[in-house]
C-alpha positions in Angstrom: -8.9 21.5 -3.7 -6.8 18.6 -2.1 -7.4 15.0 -3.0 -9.7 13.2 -0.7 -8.0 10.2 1.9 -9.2 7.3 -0.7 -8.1 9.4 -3.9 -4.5 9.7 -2.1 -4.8 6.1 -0.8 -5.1 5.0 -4.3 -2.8 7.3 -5.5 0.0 5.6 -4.0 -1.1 2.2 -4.3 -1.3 3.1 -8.0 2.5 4.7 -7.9 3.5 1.7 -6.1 2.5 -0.7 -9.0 4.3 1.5 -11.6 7.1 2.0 -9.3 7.4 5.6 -9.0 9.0 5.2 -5.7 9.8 9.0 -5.4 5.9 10.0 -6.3 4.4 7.2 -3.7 6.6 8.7 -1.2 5.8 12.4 -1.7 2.5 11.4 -0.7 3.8 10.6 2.9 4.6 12.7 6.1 8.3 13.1 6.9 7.7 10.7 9.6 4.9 8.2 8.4 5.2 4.3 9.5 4.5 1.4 8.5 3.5 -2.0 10.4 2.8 -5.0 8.2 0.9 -8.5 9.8 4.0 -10.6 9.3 5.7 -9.8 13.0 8.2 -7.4 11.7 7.1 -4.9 13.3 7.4 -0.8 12.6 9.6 0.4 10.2 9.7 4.0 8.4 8.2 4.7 4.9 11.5 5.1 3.4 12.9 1.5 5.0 9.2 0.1 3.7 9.9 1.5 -0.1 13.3 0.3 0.2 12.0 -2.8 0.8 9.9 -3.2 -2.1 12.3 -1.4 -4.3 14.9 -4.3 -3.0 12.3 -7.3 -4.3 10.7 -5.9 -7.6 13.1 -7.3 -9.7 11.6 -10.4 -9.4 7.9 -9.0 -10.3 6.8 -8.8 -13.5 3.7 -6.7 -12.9 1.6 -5.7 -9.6 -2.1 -4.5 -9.6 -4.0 -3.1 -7.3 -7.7 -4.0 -7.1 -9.5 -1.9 -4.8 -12.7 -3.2 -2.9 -14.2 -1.4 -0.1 -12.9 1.8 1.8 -14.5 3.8 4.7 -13.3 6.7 5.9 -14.2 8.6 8.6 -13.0 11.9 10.4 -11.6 12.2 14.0 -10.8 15.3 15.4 -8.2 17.3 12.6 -7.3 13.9 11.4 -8.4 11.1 8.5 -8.5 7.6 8.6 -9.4 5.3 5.9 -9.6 1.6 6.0 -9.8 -0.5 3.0 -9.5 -3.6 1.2 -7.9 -4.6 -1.6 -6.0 -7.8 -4.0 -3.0 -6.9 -5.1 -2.9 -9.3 -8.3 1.4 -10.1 -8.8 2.8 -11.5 -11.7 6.4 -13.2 -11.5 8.9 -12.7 -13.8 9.0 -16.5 -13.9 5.3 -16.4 -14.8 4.3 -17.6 -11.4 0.7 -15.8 -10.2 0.0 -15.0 -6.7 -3.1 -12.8 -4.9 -2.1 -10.9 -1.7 -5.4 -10.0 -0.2 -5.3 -7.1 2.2 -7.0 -5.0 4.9 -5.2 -1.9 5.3 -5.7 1.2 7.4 -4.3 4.8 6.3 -4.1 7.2 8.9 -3.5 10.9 7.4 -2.1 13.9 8.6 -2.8 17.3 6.7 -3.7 15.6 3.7 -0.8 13.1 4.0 -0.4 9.4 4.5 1.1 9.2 8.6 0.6 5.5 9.5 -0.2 2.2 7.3 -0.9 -1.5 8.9 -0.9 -4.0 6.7 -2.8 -7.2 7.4 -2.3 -9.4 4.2 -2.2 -13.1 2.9 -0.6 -14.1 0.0 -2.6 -16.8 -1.6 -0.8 -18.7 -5.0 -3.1 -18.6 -8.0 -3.5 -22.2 -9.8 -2.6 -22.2 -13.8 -5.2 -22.2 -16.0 
């Protein structure tokens, strides 16, 4: 039996944070986008893990702190929407939050489309 939409959401979210770019992308169609909340626009999955893969040299760790998720069914297709902190360490040391509302839109058991709508919010010393 196939993983459910929130077991593959956080399946990625989880290969993300240990960067296993390959592993996060296997669980993406061949044509899944991506649309984050800071004007960019669409972009691929591939230009999107490029992306990250580009700036995680400067972060020392990322977790992933899932809080809600709902999922519902429409038609032959999933959709899941959920929110989460990621909790990001610098390699300086610096701290940061990036909370996060995202929807996951799935395609035979896939990830098709994510959109991002996220704040990154510094977190004070101490």
């Amino acid at each position: 039996m196939g993983r459910t939409p929130a077991e593959t959401a956080a399946t990625y979210l989880r290969h993300l944070a240990d960067r296993e770019w390959a592993e996060a992308r296997a669980l993406c169609t061949a044509d899944a986008t991506v649309w984050h909340s800071d004007g960019t626009g669409d972009s691929g999955i591939d230009e999107n893990i490029a992306g990250m893969q580009a700036q995680i040299g400067s972060i020392a760790s990322m977790e992933y702190e899932i809080g809600r998720q709902l999922g519902r069914r429409t038609g032959t297709a999933d959709e899941l929407l959920q929110q989460h902190v990621v909790h990001v360490v610098t390699a300086d040391g610096g701290r940061f939050d990036v909370n996060a509302a995202v929807y996951f839109g799935f395609e035979d058991g896939l990830i098709a489309r994510i959109e991002e709508y996220a704040t990154a919010v510094p977190v004070p010393p101490g």
